[in-house]
Backbone bond lengths (Angstrom), bond angles and torsions (degrees), N, CA, C in turn:
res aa  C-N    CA-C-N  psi(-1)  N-CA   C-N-CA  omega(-1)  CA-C   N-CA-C  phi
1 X - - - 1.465 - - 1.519 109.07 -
2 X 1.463 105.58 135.68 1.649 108.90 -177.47 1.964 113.47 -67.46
3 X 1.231 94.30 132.44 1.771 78.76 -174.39 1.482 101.06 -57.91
4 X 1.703 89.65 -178.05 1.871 98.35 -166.63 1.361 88.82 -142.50
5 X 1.618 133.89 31.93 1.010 126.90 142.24 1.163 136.16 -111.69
6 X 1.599 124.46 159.96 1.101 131.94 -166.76 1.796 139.19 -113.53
7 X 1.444 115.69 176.98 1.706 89.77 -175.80 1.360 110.57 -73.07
8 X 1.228 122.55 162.36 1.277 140.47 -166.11 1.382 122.07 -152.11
9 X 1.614 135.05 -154.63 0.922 120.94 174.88 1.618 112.04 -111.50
10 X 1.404 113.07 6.97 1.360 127.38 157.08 1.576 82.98 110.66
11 X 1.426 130.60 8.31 1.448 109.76 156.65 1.473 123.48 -127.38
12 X 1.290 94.12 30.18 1.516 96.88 155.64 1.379 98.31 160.45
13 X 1.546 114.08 179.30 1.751 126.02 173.81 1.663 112.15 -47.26
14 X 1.392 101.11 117.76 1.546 79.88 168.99 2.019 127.27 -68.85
15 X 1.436 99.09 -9.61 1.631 106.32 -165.57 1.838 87.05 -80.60
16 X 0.973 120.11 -16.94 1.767 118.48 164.02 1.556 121.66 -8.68
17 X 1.661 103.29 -89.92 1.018 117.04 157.19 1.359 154.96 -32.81
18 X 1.054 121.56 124.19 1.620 115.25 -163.72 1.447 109.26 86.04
19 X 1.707 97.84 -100.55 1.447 93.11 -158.94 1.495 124.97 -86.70
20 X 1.553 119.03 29.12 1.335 141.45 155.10 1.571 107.35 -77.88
21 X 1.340 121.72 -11.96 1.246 108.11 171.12 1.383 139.93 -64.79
22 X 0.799 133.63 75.37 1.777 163.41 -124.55 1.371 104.78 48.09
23 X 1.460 107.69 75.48 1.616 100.36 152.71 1.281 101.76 56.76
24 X 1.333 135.01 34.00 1.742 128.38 143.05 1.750 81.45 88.29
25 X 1.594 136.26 -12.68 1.607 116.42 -179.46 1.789 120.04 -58.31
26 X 1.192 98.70 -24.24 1.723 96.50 -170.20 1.896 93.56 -108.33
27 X 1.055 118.82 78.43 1.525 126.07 172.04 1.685 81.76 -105.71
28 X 1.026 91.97 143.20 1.749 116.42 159.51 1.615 115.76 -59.21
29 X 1.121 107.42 -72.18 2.079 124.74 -179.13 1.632 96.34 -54.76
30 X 1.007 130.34 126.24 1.316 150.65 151.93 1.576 105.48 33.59
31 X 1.409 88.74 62.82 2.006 100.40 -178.26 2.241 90.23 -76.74
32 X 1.121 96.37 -34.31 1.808 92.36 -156.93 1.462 107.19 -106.26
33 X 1.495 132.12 151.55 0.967 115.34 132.61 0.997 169.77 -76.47
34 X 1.522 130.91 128.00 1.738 128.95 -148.69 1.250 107.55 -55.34
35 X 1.510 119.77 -13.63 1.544 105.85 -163.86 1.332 117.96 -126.23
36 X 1.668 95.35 8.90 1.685 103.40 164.60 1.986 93.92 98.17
37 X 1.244 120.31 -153.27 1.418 127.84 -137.00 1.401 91.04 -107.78
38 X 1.287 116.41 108.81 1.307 118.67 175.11 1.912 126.07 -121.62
39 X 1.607 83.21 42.19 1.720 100.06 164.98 1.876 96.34 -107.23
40 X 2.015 84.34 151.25 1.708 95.35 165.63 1.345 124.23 -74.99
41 X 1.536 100.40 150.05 1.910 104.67 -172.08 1.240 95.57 -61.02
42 X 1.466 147.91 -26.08 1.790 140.91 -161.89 1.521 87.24 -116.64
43 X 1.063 130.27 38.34 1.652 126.73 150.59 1.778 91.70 -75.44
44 X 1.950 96.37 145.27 1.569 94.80 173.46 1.297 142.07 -67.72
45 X 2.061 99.99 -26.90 1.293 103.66 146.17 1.379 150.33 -9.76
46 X 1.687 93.98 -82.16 1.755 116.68 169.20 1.873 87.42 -61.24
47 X 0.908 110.24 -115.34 1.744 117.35 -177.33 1.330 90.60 28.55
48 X 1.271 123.88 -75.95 1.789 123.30 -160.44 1.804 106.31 -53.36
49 X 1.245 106.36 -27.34 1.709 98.40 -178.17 1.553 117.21 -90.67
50 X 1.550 115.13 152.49 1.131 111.91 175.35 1.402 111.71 -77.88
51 X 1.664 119.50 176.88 1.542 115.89 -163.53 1.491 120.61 -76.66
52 X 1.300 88.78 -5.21 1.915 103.89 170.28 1.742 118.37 -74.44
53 X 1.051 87.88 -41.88 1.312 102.37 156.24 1.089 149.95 -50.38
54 X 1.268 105.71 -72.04 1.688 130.66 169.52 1.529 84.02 -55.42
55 X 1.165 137.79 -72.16 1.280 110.96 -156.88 1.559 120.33 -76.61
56 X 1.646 132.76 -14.53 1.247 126.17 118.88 1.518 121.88 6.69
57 X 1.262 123.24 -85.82 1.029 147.65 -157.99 1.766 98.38 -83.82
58 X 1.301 126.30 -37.44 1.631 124.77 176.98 1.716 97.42 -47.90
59 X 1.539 98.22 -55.92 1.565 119.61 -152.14 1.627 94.45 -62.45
60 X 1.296 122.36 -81.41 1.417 132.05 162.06 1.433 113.24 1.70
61 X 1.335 123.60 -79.64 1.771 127.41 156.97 1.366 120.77 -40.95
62 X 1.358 109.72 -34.05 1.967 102.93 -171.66 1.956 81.70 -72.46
63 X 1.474 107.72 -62.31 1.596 110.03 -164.31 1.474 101.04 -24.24
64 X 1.563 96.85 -76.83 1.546 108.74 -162.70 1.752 128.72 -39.53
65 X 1.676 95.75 -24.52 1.352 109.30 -160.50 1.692 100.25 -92.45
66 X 1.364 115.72 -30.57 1.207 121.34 142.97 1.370 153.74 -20.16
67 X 1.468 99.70 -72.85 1.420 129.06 -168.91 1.826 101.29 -90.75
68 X 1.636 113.05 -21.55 1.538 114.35 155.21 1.351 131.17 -63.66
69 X 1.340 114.33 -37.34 1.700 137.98 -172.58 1.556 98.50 -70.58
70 X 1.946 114.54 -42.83 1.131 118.53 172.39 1.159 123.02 -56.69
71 X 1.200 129.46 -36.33 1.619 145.59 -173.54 1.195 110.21 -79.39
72 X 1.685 127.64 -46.99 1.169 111.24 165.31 1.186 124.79 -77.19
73 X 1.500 128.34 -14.84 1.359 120.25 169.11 1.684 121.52 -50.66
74 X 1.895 93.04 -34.04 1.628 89.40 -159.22 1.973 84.56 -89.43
75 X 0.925 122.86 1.58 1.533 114.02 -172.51 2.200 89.42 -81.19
76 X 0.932 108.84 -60.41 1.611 124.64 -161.59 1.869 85.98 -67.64
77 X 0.950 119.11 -27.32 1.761 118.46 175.43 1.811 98.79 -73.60
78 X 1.107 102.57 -58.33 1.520 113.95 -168.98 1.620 103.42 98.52
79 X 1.428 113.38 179.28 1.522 116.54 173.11 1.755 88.40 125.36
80 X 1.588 114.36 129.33 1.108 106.58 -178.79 1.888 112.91 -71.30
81 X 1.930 89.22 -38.78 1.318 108.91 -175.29 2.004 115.13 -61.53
82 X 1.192 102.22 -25.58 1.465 98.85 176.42 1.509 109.50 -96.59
83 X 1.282 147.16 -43.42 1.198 124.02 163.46 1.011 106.08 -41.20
84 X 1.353 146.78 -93.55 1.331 147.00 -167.43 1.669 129.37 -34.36
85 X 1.527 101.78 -12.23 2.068 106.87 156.33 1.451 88.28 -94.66
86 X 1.467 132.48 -71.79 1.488 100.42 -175.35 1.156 159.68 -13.87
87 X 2.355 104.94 -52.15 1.034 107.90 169.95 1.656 120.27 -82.50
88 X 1.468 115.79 -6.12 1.270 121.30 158.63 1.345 110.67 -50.86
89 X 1.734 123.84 -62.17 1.032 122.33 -168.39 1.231 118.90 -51.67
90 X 1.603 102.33 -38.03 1.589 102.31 -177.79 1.171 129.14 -60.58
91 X 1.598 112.53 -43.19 1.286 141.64 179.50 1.890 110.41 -52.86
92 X 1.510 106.15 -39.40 1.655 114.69 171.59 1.138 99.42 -62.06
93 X 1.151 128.23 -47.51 1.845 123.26 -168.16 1.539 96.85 -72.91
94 X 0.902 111.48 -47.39 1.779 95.40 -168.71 1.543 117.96 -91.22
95 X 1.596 100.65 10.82 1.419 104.25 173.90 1.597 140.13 71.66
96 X 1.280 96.47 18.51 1.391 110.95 146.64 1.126 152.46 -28.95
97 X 1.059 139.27 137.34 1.388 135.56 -178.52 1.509 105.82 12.16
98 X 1.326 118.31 68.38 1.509 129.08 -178.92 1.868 93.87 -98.12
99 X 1.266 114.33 -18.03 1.783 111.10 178.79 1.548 88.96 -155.90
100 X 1.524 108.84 169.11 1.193 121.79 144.62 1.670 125.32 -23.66
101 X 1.355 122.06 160.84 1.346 136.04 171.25 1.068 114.76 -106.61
102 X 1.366 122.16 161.50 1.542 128.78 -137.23 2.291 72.56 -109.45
103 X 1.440 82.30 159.45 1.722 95.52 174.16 1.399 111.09 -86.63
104 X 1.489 117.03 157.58 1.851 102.56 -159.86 1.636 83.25 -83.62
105 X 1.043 132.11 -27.69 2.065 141.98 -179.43 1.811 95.43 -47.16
106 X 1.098 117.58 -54.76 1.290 141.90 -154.74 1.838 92.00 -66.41
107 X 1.353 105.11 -64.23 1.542 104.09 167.44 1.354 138.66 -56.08
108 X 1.287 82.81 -42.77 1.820 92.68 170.41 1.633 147.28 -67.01
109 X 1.834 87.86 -12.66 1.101 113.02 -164.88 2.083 87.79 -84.04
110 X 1.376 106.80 -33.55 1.502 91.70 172.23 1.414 133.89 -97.50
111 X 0.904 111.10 9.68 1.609 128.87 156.24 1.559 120.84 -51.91
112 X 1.133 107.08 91.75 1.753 109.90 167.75 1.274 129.87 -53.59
113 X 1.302 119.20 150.80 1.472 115.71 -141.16 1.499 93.74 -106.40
114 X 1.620 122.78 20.10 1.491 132.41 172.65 1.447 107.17 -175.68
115 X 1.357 101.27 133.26 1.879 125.11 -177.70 1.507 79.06 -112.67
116 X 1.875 105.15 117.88 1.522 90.78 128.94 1.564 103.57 95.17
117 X 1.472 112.07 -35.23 1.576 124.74 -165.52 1.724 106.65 124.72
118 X 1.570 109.20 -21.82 1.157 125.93 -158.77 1.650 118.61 -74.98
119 X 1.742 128.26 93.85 1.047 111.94 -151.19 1.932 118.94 -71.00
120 X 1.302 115.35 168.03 1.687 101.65 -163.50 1.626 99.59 -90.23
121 X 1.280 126.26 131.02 1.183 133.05 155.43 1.500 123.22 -55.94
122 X 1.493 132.64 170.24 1.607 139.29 168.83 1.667 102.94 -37.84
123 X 1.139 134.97 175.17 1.573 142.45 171.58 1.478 84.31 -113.21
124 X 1.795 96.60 168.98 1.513 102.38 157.31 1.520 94.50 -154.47
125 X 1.487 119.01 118.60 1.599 122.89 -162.09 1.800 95.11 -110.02
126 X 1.339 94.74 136.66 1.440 122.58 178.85 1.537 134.31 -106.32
127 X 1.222 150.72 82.70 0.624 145.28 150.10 2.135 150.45 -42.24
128 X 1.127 114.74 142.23 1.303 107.99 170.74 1.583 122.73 173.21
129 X 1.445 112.59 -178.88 1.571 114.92 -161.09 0.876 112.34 -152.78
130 X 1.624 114.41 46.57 1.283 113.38 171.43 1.418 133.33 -113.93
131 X 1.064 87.37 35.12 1.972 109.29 -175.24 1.379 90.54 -113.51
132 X 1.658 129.15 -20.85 1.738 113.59 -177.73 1.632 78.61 102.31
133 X 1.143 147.52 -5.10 1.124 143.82 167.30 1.558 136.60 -98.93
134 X 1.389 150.53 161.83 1.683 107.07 159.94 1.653 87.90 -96.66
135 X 1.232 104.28 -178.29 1.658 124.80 157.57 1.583 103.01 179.21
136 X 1.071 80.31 138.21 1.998 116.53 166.04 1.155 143.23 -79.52
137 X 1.038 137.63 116.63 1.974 127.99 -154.33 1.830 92.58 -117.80
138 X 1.075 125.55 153.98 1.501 131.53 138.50 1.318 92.82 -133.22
139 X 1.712 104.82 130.32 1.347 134.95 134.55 1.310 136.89 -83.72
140 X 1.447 104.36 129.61 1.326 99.74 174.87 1.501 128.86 -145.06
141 X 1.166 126.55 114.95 1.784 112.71 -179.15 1.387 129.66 -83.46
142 X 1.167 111.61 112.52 1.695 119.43 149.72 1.360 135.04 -35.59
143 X 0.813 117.63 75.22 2.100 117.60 167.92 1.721 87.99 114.43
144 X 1.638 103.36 166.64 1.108 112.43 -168.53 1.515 122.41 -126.30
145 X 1.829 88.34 3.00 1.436 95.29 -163.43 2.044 84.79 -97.80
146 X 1.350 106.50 171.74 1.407 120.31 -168.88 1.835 107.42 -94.82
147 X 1.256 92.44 -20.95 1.667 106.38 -169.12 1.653 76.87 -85.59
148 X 0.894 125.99 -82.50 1.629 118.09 -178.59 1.453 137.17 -93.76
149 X 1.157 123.33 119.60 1.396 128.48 -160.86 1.417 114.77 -157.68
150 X 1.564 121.13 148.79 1.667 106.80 170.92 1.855 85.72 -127.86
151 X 0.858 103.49 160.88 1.632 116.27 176.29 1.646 92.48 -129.61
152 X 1.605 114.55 130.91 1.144 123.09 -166.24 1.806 106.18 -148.56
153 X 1.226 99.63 112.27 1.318 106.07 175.64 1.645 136.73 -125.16
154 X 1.406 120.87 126.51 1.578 117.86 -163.34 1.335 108.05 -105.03
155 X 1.544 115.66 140.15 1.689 93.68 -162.92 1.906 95.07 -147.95
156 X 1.237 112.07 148.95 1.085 98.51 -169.94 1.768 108.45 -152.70
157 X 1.589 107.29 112.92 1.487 113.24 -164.42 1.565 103.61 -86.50
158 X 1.524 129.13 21.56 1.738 117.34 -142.81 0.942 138.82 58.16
159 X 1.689 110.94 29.61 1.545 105.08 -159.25 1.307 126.69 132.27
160 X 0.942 133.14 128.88 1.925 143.24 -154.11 1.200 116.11 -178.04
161 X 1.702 113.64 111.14 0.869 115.55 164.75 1.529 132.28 -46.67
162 X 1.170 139.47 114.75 1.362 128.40 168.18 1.761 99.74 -65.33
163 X 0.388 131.95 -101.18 1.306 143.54 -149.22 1.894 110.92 -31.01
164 X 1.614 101.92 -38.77 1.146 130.31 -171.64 1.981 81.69 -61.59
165 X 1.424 111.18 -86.93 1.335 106.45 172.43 1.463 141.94 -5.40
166 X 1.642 102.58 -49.34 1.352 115.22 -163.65 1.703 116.86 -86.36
167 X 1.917 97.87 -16.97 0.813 113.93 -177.78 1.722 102.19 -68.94
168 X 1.295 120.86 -59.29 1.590 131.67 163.96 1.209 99.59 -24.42
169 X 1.728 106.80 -74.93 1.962 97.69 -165.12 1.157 139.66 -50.33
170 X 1.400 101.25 -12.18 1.552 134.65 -165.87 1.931 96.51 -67.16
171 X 1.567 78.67 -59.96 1.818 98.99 -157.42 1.654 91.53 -77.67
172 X 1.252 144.29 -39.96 1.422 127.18 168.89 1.502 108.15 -75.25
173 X 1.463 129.63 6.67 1.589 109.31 172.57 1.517 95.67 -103.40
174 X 1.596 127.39 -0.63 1.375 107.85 177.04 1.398 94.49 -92.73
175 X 1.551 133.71 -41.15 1.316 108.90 -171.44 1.388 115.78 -79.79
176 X 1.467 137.99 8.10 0.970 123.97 149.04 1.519 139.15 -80.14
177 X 1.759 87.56 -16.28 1.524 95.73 159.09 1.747 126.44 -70.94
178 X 1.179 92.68 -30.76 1.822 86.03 173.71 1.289 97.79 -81.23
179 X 1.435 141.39 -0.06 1.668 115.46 175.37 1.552 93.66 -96.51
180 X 0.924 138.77 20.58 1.313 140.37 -179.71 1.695 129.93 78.56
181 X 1.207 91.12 28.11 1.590 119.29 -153.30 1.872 108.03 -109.22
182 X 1.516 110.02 129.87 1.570 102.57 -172.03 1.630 107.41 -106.83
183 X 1.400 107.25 109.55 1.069 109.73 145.22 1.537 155.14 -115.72
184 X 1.221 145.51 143.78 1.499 118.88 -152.18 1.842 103.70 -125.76
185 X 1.156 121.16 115.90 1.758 117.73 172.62 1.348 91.93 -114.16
186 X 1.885 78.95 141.01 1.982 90.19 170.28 1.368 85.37 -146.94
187 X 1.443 99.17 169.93 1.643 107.79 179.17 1.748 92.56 -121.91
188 X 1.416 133.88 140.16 1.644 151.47 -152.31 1.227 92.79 -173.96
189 X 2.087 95.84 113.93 1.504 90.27 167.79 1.160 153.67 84.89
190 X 1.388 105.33 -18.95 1.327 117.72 -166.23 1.565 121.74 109.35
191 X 1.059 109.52 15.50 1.695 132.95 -147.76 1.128 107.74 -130.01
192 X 1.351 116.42 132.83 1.633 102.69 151.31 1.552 101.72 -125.47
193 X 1.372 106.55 165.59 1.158 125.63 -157.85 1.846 134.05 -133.03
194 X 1.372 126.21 103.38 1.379 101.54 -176.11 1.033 99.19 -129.32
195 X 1.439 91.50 153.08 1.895 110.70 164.81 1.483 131.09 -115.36
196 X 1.232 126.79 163.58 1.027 105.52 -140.28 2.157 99.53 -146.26
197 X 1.384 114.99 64.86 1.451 113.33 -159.73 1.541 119.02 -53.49
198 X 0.938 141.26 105.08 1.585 141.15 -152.10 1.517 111.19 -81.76
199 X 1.401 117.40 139.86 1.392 124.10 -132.52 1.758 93.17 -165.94
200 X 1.371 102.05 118.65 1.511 91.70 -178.70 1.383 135.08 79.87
201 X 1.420 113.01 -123.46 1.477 109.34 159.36 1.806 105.13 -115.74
202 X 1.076 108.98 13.09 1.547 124.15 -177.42 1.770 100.64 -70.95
203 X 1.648 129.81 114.11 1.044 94.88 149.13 1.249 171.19 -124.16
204 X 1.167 155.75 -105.57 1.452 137.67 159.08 1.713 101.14 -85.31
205 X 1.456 104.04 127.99 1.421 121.55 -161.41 1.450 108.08 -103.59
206 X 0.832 132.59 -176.52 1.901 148.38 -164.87 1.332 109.97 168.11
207 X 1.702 130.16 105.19 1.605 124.40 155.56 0.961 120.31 -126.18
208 X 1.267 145.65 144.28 1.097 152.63 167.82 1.808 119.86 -107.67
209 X 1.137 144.80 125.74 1.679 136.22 119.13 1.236 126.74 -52.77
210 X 0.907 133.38 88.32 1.671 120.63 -178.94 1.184 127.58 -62.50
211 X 1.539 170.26 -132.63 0.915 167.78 -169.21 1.240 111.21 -135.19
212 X 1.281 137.15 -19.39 1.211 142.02 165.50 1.845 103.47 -96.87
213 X 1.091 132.25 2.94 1.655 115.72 161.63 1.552 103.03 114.98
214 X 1.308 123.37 -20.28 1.545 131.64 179.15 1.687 113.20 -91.46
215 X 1.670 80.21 123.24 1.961 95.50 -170.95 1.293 122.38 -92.14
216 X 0.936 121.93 133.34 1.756 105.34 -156.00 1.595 88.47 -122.07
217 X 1.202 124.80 115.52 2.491 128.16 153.01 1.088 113.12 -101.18
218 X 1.151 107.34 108.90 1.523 111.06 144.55 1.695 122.10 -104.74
219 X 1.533 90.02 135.14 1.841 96.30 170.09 1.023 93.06 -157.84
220 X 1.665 90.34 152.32 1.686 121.83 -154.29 1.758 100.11 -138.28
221 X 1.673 89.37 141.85 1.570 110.09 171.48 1.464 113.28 -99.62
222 X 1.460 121.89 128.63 1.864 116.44 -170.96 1.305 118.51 63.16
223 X 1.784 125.86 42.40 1.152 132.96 -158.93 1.802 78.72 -161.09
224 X 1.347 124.21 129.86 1.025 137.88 175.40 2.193 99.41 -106.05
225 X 1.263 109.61 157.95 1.680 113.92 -168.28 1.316 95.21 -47.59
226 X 1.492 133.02 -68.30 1.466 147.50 170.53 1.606 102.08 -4.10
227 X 1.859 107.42 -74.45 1.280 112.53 -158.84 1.491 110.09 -80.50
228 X 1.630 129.60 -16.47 1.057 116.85 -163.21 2.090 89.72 -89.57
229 X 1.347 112.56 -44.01 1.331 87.75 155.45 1.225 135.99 2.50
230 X 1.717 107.34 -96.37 1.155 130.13 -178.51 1.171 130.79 -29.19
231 X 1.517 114.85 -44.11 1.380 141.39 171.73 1.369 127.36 -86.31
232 X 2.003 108.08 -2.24 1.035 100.50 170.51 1.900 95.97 -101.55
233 X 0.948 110.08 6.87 1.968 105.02 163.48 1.380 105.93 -45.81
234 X 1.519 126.85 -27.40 1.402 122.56 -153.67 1.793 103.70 -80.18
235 X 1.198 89.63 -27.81 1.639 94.61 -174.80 2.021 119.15 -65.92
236 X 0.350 108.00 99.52 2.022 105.26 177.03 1.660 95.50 -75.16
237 X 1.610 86.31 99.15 1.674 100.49 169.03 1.458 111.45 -82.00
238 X 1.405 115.06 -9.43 1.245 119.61 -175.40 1.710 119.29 -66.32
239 X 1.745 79.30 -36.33 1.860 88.25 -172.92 1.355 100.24 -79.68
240 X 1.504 128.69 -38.65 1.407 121.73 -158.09 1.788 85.67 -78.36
241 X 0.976 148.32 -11.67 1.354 150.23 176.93 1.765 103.16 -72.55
242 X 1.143 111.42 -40.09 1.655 107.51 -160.96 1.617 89.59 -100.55
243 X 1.443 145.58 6.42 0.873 120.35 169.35 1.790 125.21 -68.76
244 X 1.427 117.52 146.28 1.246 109.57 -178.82 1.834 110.36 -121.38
245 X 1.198 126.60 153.04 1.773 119.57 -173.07 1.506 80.64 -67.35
């Protein structure tokens, strides 16, 4: 598989930044769908949740798919003052800056100092506010060699909907299933969860929302889904879960 990383400043991916901030979910350009939740109710996913849930998660997608259609209406209207309640609005649904942001120190401090066997390289923490929100990224890479590597990033807007999320992962793991493409979301815990089978120059993926609003990616070069797994045991999602600002 062709690597899928890029130049940088020799301490980490440059594609890191920005739009690693939860796993590429909060992109601006066509993060949602216009037409609301377009996975089946007997997908195994849903199946795994109880009906409190599932409909959680119905509601979450109708919101989101909503409160997007709204945003571009007032964008294609114009008005400084109405984009800017829109992307508020949007930002409430997907849970935004619902508290403070976690300190990039605060994250780092639970970061293990090896994935896998894989020793941890320098971080490089990111900031920004261009969602109408702040949020904070630390990046960081595992191993140094190119044949093997995980690029692992924790990112935190104040807040993330799980559910809001899962609804997204849902609707990009079906259309990657009709391109012939495997992807797997589950919700654990309080969690939601995707995977990501590497294909091409695509590679083997890992995201998390945790239950407290902090998004955790990992993807790995010379690490098949199986092994990057394995190596993500090293991480204690528990702690980066109980952290508070």
């Amino acid at each position: 598989m062709a690597s899928s990383w890029g130049r940088g400043s020799g301490r980490g991916p440059w594609w890191i930044a920005g739009v690693i901030v939860l796993g590429g979910v909060v992109a601006l350009g066509g993060w949602l769908s216009r037409t609301g939740p377009q996975w089946q109710a007997g997908d195994e996913a849903t199946m795994a949740l109880s009906p409190q849930e599932r409909e959680a998660l119905e509601a979450a997608g109708q919101r989101l798919a909503q409160a997007l259609r709204d945003r571009d209406r007032a964008w294609r209207e114009g008005g400084a003052a109405a984009m800017e309640q829109a992307q508020r609005a949007l930002n409430e649904v997907m849970g935004l800056g619902t508290r403070p942001t976690l300190r990039p120190e605060q994250i780092e401090a639970v970061l293990p100092a090896q994935l896998g066997g894989l020793p941890r390289q320098p971080s490089d923490t990111f900031g920004d506010a261009s969602l109408g929100a702040p949020s904070v990224s630390v990046s960081t890479q595992y191993g140094d060699d190119a044949a093997r590597r995980i690029a692992l990033s924790v990112s935190d807007t104040g807040g993330l909907s799980v559910w809001a999320v899962m609804a997204e992962w849902l609707r990009v793991a079906a259309e990657a299933q009709q391109a012939g493409r495997r992807e797997i979301v589950r919700f654990e815990q309080g969690r939601v969860r995707r995977e990501v089978e590497p294909a091409d120059a695509t590679p083997a993926q890992i995201h998390w929302v945790l239950a407290n609003g902090v998004a955790v990616e990992a993807l790995a070069d010379g690490l098949d889904l199986d092994g990057l797994r394995a190596a993500m045991k090293d991480l204690d999602l528990a702690a980066l879960e109980g952290l508070r600002p």
